[in-house]
N, C-alpha and C positions, 0 to 999 in steps of 0.2 A: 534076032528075035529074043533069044533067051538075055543078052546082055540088056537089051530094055527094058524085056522086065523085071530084071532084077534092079533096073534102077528105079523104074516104077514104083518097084513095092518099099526100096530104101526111101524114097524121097514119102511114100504114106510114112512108115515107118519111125521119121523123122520128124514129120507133122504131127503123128500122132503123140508124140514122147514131147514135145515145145507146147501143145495143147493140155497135155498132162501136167506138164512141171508150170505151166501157166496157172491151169485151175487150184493146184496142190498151192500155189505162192498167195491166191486171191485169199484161198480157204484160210491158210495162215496168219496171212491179215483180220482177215475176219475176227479169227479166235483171238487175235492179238486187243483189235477192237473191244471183245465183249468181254474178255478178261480184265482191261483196264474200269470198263464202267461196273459192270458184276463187282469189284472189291471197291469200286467208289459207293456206289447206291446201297451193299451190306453194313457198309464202315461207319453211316451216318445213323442208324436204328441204334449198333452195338455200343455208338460213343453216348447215346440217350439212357440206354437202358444204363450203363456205367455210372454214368454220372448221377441218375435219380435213383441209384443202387444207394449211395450216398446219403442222399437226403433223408430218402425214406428210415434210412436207423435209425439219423439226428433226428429225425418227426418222432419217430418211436418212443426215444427216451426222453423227449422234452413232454411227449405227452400231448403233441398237436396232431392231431386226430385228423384233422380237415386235411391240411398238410398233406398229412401219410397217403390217406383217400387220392389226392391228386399228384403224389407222387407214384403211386400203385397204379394210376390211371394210365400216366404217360409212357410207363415202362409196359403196361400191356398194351396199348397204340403201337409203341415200338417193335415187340414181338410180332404184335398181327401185321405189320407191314414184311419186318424179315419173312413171314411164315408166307404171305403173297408175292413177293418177290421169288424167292425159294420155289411155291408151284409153279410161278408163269414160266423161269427159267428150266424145270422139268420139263413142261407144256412146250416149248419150245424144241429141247433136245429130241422129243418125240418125232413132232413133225418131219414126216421124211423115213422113219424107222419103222413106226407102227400105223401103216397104212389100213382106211376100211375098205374094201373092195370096189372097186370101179363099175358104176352100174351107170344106165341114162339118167339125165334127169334135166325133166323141165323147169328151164330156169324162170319163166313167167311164176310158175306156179313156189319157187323156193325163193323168189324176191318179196313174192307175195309176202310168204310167210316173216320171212327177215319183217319186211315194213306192219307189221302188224303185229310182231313181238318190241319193235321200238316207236309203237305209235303213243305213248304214255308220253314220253321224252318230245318226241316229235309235237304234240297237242299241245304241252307245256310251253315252248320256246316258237308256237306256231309256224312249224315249219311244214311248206307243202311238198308232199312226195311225189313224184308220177314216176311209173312205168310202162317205156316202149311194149307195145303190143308187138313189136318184133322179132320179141328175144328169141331164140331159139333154143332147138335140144342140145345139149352135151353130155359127154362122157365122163365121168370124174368121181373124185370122194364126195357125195353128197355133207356130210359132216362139216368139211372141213371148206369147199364151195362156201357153205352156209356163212363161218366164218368172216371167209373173205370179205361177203356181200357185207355180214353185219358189222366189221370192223370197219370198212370203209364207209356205210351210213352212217354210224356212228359219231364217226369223224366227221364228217360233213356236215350233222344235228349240230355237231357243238360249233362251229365256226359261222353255219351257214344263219344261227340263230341267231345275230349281233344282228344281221339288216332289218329295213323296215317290211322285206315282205319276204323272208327268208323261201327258198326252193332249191331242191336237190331232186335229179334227172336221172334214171336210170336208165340207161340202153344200150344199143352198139350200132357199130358203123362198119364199113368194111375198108380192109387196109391191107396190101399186099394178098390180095385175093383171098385174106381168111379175117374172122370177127375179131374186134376190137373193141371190148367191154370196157365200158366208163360210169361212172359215178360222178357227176357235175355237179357243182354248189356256187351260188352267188356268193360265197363268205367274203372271208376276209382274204384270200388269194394267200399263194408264198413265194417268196419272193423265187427267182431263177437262183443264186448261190446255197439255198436253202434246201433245193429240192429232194438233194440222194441224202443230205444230211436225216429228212424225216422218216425216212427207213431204217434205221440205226437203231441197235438195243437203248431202251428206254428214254430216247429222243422225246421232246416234250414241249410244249410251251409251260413259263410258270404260272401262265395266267389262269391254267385248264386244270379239272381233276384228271384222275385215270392213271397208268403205271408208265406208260409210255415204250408199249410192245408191243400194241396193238396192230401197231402197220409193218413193225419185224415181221410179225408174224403172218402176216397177210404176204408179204413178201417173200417170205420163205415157202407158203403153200403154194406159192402161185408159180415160183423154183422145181416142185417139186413138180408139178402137173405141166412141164417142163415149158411153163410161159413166162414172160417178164413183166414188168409193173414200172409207170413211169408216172409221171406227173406232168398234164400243162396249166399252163401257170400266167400272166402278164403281169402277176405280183403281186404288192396289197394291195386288197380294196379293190380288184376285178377277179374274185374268184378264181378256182380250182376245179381242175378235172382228171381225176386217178384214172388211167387208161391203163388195161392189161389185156392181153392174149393168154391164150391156152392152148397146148400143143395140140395135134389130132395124135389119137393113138396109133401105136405101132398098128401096120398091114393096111388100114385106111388110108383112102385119101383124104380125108378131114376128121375133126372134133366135134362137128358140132353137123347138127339136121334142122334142114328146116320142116316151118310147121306144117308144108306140102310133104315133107320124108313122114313125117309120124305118124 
């Protein structure tokens, strides 16, 4: 009896420590990742501001005024990009550290809001929203929830607005016996090779505005509320659907109530 379990507890023991130097090796990469891109995406403002550091003198003492003006210009453009690169990377570090306290919250009523804080954009590029009268309650950071929702609309405004009758679907499904939130667009689709690639620090199409951390950062909240985020896809030009889960909190047996629980 006592020799089993001690092997019992070596072999957790053993699981648990290949689980660790697992996760410790992914995290490494990770940093390895956002270190390379962080000094590429700093390196491109500082070689602008340099350079029209330059110009602006010769404008100075030649006496070209207009010059100076749009030399002045492009070195503040370039600052203001460092100086937003520099918060969303803080913004970033946060998530996960500085959590707001875990309260319910109906998510019918906080997509709401997302879709009526991005119905400007949405009116604009004529896209139509709906949301499932299904959704249900959850447990979570309301703040950062929000986020999610509105990174991922967001995302979807901009691609789903190329077609001719552009729509984005919000709801869930049930999958492994617990909810499976998505965000669906007729857009432009991405391709299957492409998919973990669009969760990457500052990952982007060149064709779009925006900083391209959006869906980092969706990804990392959605890490933290200890669920994952994937992507279904048949590629371009048939549309995208951001699927994610959300853990249930510790001593529950789920995360989520329905609108018979409220």
């Amino acid at each position: 009896g006592n020799r089993n379990r001690l092997e019992r507890e070596n072999r957790r023991l053993i699981e648990e420590r290949e689980a660790l130097i697992a996760q410790l090796e992914s995290k490494n990469a990770e940093l390895e990742r956002y270190s390379y891109t962080v000094s590429h995406d700093l390196k491109s403002p500082l070689v602008t501001i340099s350079g029209f550091l330059g110009h602006v003198g010769k404008s100075a003492r030649a006496g070209k005024w207009p010059l100076f003006e749009q030399d002045l210009a492009r070195i503040s453009n370039a600052v203001r990009k460092m100086r937003e690169l520099i918060d969303t990377l803080l913004e970033l570090s946060r998530i996960g550290r500085i959590a707001n306290p875990s309260e319910v919250i109906a998510l019918p009523e906080l997509v709401a809001e997302v879709v009526e804080l991005v119905a400007g954009q949405a009116k604009e590029r004529g896209v139509e929203i709906s949301i499932a009268d299904d959704l249900p309650t959850v447990l979570g950071d309301r703040v950062r929830l929000r986020q999610v929702f509105q990174n991922l609309i967001d995302n979807s405004i901009k691609f789903a607005g190329e077609q001719a009758s552009p729509r984005i679907a919000v709801g869930v499904r049930s999958a492994d016996g617990g909810p499976l939130f998505f965000v669906a667009d007729n857009g432009r689709g991405i391709d299957p090779g492409e998919q973990e690639a669009v969760f990457e620090l500052f990952h982007k199409s060149p064709d779009t505005a925006g900083s391209g951390i959006g869906l980092a950062v969706v990804k990392r909240i959605i890490e933290v509320h200890g669920g994952r985020i994937w992507i279904e896809s048949e590629g371009r030009g048939r549309g995208a659907t951001f699927c994610f889960t959300l853990a249930p909190p510790r001593g529950t047996s789920g995360g989520v109530r329905s609108k018979a629980a409220r």
